[in-house]
C-alpha positions as CSV (number, residue, x, y, z in Angstrom):
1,X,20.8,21.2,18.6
2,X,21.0,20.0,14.8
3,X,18.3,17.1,15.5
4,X,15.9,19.9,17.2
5,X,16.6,22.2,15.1
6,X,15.5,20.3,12.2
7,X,12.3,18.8,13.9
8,X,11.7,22.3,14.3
9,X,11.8,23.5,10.7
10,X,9.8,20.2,10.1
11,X,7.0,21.3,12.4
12,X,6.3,24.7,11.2
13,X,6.1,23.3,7.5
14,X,3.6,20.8,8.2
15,X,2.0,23.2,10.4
16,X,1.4,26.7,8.1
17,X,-0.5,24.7,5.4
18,X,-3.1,23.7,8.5
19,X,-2.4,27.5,9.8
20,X,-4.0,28.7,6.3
21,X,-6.9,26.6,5.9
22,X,-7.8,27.2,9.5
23,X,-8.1,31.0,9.3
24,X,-9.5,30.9,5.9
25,X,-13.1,29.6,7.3
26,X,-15.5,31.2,9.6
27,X,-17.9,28.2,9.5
28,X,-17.3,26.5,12.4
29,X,-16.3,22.8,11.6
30,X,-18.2,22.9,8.0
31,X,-14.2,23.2,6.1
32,X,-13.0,19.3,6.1
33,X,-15.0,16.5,4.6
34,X,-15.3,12.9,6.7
35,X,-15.1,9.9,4.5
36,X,-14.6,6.3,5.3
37,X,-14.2,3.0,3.9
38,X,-15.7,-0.3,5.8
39,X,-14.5,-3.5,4.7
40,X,-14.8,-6.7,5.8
41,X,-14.6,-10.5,4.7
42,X,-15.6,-13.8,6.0
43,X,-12.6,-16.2,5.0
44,X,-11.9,-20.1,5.0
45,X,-8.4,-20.8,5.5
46,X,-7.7,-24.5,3.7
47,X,-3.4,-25.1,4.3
48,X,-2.3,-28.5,3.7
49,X,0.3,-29.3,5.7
50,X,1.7,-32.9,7.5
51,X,-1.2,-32.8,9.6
52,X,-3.7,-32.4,6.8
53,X,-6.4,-29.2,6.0
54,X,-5.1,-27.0,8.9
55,X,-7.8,-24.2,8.0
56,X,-10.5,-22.1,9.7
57,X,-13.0,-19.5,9.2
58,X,-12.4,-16.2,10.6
59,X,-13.7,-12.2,9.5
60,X,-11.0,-10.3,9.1
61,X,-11.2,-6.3,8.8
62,X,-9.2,-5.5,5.4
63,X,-7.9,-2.0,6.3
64,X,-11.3,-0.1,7.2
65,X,-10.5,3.2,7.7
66,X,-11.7,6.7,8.7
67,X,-10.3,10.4,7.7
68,X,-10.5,13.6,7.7
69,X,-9.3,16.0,4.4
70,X,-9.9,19.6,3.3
71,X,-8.5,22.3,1.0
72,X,-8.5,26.2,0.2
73,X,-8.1,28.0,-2.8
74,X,-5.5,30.5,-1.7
75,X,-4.9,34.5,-3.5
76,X,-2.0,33.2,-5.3
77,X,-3.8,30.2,-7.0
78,X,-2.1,27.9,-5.3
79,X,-4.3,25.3,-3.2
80,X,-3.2,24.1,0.6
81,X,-4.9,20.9,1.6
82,X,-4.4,17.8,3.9
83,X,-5.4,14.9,5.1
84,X,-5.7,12.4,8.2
85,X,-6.5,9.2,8.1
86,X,-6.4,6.6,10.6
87,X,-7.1,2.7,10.6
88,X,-9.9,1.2,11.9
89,X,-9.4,-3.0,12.6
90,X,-13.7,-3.3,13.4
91,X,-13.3,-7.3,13.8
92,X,-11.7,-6.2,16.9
93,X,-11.9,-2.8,18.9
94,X,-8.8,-4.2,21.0
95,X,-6.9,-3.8,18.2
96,X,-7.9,-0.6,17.1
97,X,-6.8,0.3,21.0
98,X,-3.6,-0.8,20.2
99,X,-3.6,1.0,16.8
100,X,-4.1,4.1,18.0
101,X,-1.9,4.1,21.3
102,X,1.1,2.5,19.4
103,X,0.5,5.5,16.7
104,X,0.3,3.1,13.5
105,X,-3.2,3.9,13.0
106,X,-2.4,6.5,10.8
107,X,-2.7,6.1,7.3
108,X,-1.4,8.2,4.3
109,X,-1.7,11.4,6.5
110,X,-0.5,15.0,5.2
111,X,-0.4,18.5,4.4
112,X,0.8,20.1,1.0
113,X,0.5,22.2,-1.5
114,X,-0.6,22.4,-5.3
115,X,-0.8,24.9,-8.6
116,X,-1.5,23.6,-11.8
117,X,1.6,25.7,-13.3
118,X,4.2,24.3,-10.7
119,X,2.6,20.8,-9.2
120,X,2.0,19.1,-6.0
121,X,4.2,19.1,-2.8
122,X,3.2,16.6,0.0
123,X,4.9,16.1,3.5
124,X,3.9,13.2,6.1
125,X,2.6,9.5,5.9
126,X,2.9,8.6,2.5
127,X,2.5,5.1,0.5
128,X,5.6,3.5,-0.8
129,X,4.8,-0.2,-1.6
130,X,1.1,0.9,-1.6
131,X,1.9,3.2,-4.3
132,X,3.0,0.5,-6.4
133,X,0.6,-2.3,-5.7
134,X,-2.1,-0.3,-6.2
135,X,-1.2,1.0,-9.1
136,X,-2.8,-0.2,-12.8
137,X,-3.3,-4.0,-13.2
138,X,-4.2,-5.1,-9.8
139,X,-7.9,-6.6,-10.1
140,X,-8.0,-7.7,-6.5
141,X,-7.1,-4.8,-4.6
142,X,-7.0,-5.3,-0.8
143,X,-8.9,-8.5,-1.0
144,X,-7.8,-12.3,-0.7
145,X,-5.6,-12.6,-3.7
146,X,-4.1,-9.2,-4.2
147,X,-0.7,-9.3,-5.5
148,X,0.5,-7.2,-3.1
149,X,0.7,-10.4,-1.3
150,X,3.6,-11.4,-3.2
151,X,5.3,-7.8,-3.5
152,X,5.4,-7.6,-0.3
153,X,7.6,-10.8,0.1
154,X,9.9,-9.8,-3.0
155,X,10.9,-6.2,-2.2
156,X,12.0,-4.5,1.0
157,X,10.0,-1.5,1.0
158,X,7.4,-0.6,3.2
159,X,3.8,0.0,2.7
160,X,4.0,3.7,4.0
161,X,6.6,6.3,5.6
162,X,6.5,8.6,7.9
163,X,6.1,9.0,11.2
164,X,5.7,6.1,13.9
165,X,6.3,3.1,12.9
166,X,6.6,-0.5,14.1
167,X,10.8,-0.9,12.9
168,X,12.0,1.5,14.6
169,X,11.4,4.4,17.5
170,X,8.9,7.0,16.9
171,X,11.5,10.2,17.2
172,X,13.5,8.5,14.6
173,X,11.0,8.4,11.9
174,X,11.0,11.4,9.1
175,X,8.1,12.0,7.0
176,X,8.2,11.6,3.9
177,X,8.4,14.7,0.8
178,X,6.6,14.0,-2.5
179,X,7.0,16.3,-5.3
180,X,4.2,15.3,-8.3
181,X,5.1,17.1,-11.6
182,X,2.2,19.3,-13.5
183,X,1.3,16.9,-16.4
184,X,3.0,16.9,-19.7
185,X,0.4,15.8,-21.9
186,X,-0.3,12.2,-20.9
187,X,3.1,12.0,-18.8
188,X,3.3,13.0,-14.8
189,X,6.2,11.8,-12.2
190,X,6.4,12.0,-8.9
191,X,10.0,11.8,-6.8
192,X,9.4,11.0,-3.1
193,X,12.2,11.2,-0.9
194,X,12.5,9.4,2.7
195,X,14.8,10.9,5.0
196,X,16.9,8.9,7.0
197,X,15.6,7.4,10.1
198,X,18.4,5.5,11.6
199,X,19.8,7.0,14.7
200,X,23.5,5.6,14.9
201,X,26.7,7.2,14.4
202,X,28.4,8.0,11.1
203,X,27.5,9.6,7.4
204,X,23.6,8.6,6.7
205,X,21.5,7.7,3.7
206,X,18.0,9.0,2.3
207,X,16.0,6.2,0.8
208,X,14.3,7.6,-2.7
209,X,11.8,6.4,-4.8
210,X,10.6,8.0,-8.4
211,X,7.9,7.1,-10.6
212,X,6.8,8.0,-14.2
213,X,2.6,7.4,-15.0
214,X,1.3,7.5,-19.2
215,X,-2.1,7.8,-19.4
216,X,-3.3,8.1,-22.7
217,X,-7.3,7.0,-23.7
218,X,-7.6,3.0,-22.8
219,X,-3.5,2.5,-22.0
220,X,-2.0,3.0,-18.7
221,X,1.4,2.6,-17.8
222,X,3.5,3.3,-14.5
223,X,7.1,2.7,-13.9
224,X,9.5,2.9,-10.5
225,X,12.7,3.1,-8.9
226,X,13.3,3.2,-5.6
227,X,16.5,2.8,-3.3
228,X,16.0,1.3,0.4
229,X,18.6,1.3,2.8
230,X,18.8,-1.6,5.3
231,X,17.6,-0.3,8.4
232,X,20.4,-2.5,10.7
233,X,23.0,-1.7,8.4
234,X,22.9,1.4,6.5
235,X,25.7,0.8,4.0
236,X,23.6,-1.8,2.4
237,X,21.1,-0.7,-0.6
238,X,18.6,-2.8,-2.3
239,X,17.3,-1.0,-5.9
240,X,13.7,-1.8,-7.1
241,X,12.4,-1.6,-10.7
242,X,8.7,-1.7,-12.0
243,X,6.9,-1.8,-14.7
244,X,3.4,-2.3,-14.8
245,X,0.2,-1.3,-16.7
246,X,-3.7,-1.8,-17.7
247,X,-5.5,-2.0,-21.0
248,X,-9.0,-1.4,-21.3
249,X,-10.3,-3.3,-24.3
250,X,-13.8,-1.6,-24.3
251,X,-15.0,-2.3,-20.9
252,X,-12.9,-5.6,-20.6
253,X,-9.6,-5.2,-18.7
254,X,-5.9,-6.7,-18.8
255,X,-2.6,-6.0,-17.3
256,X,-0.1,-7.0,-14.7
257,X,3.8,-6.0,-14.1
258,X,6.9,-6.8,-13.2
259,X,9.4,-6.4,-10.3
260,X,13.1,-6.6,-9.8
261,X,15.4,-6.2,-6.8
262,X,19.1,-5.9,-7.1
263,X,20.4,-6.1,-3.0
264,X,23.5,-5.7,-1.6
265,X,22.4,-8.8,1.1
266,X,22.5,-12.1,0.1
267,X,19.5,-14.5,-1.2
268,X,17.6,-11.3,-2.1
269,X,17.7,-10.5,-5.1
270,X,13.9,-11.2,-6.0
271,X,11.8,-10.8,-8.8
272,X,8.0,-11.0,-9.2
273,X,5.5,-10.9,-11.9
274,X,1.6,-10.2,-11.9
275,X,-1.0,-10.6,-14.9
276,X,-4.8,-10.6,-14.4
277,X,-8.0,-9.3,-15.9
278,X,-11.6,-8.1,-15.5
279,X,-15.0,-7.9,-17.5
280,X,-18.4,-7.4,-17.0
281,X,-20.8,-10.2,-17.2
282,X,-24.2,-9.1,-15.7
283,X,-25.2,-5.0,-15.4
284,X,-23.7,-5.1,-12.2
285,X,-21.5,-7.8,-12.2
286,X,-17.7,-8.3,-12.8
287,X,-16.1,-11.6,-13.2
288,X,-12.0,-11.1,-12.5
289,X,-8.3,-13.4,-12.2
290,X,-5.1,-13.1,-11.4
291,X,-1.9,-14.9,-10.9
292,X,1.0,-13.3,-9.1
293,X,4.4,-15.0,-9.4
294,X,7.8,-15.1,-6.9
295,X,10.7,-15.8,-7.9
296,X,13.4,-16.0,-4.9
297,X,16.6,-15.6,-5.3
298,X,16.7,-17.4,-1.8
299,X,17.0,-21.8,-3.1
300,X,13.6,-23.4,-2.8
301,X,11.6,-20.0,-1.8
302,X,9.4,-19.3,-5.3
303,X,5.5,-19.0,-4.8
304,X,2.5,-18.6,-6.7
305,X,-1.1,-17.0,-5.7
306,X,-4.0,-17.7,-8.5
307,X,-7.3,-15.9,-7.2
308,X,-10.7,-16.2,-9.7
309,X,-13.1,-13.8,-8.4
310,X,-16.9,-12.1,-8.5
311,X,-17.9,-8.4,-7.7
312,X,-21.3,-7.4,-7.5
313,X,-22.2,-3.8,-7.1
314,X,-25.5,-3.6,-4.9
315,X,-25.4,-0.2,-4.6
316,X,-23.5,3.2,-5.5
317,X,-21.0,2.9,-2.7
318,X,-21.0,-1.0,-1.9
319,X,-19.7,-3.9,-3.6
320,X,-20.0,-7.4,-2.4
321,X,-17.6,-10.4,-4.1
322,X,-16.7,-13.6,-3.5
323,X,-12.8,-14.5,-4.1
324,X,-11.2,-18.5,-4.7
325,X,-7.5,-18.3,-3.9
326,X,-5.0,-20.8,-4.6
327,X,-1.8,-20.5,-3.2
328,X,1.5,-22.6,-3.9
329,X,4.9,-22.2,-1.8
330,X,8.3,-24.0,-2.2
331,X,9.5,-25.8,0.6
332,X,11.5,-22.6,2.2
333,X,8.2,-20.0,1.7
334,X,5.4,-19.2,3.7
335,X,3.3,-16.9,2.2
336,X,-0.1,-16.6,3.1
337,X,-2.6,-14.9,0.1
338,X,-4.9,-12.8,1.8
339,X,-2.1,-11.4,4.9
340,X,-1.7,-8.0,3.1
341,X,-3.7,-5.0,4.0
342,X,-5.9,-7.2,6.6
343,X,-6.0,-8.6,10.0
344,X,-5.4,-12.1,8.5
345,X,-2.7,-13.9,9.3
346,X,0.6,-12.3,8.3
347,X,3.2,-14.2,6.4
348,X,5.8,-11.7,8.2
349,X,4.7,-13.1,11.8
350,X,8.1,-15.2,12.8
351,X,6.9,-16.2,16.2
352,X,3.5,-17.1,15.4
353,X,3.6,-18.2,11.8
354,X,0.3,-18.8,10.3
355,X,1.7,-21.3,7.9
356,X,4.8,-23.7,7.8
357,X,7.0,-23.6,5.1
358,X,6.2,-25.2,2.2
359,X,2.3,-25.8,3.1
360,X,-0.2,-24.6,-0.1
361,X,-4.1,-24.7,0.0
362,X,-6.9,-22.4,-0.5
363,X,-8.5,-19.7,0.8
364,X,-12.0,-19.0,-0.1
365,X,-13.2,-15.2,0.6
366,X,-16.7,-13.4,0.9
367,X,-16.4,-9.4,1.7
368,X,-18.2,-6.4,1.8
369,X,-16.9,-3.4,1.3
370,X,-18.9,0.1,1.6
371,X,-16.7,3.5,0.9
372,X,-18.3,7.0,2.4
């Protein structure tokens, strides 16, 4: 009665912000706006491994997407608004199938409300590690090289929360509730909490995650804490700090971060580091690098990604840019350098492992990418 109870009050608060903007419009469909974001690449894997250059060539679909989202202006100057967005894998409409039956195709998906005297409240899908990575001083965002790459490797946390998901039954997944201060001069925070989603017996825990942005004219800064509770054992805790942050010297930009884990398993207590760049070199033409660092607690499991890159905007809404990756594992990691945010080969794949530990190489990487 408790469980129902709760999905209950759940429902009806992710519902009346929907409710609100649906009775405010007589115009038929005319009160949500469709946007999109196509993007592909065309990559050549080069691993060396016992065997020699074990690479191929393959497009892979880097998290092309489609959504929905709307807002109304209500009497009491607060605003309701939502969004739904769902994934779209276009190198291959089997997966996309598969996406959307299995109920992972959703992206960051919610309903919430905002004022400028009280701030933001979102419920649903919401990015965790996402929030993070693509935060300031990540210069190859989504692409081959993206330091999420490594991120993902150091920390536990997942790229979103919220609903289905592929660790654990759908009924058992919360969404997630972000609260987003009004600004305070050049400072905002956000505290997004993750309610438990393990369904076993005994006292549970809520995994939490808070983050602080600064931005003041060419400086900004973001910093996180987060606390994720092993999912197969909820007594254990890993904490995560951040720091991370961009500098925009007149049109040229640097910055980077750092991570930290503290675990209570063994052989994770992780750390990683990022530093890159970009500047203009033609009118419509940005030269960029980056090197993303892992340090493993884990003996023999450090890695290194080094990606030099071009973008070239042909037009207001598409860029195309060609990426050189190198990657460098230890003899106990596998991490692949283009995996994250893409139909690529996955470093997380345990069955079907794209590389063997220890293999390094190159991947090479041409993409388009066209946002509507």
């Amino acid at each position: 009665m408790k469980k129902q109870l709760i999905t209950l009050a759940t429902a009806t608060a992710m519902a009346a912000p929907v409710a609100v903007l649906a009775d405010s419009h007589d115009d038929g469909m005319g009160w949500f706006d469709l946007y999109g974001r196509v993007h592909l690449s065309l990559d050549h894997e080069g691993y060396d491994d016992a065997n020699g250059d074990s690479g191929s060539l393959q497009v892979h679909d880097r998290r092309s997407r489609l959504g929905i989202q709307g807002e109304n202006e209500l009497d009491n100057g607060v605003t309701a608004f939502y969004q739904y967005e769902i994934q779209m894998n276009l190198d291959s409409f089997e997966d996309l199938d598969n996406l959307l039956n299995d109920g992972d195709a959703k992206r960051d998906t919610f309903v919430g409300l905002r004022s400028d005297e009280l701030g933001q409240l979102r419920v649903g899908r919401l990015g965790i590690l996402n929030s993070i990575a693509y935060g300031p001083g990540n210069y190859f965002a989504t692409q081959a090289g993206d330091p999420a790459n490594i991120l993902s490797a150091a920390t536990p946390l997942p790229a979103r929360y919220g609903f289905a998901d592929d660790n654990w039954d759908e009924e058992q997944s919360n969404p997630a509730i972000e609260y987003t201060t009004p600004s305070f001069g050049s400072v905002s925070a956000r505290a997004i909490l993750m309610p438990s989603h393990v369904d076993i017996p005994g006292d549970q825990e809520h995994n939490w995650m808070v983050m602080v942005d600064y931005a003041e004219g060419p400086l900004s800064l973001q910093g996180t804490v987060a606390e994720w509770y092993a999912v197969d054992d909820p007594d254990d805790s890993a904490m995560v700090f951040v720091a991370q942050g961009n500098y925009d010297l007149g049109g040229v930009n640097v910055g980077g971060g750092a991570l930290t884990v503290s675990s209570d398993d063994d052989d994770a207590d992780n750390s990683a580091v990022w530093l890159g760049g970009n500047m203009p070199v033609t009118e419509r033409g940005t030269a960029k690098a980056q090197l993303s660092y892992l340090s493993g607690d884990r003996s023999d499991s450090d890695a290194s990604i080094f990606a030099v890159g071009y973008d070239f905007a042909l037009a207001e809404r598409t860029t195309l840019y060609a990426n050189a990756v190198f990657i460098d594992n230890d003899d106990e990691q596998a991490i692949v350098p283009h995996g994250y945010a893409s139909t690529a080969p996955s470093t997380a794949i345990e069955d079907e492992p794209s590389i063997e530990p220890g293999d390094s190489g190159t991947v090479v990487s041409g993409g388009v990418i066209y946002n509507f």
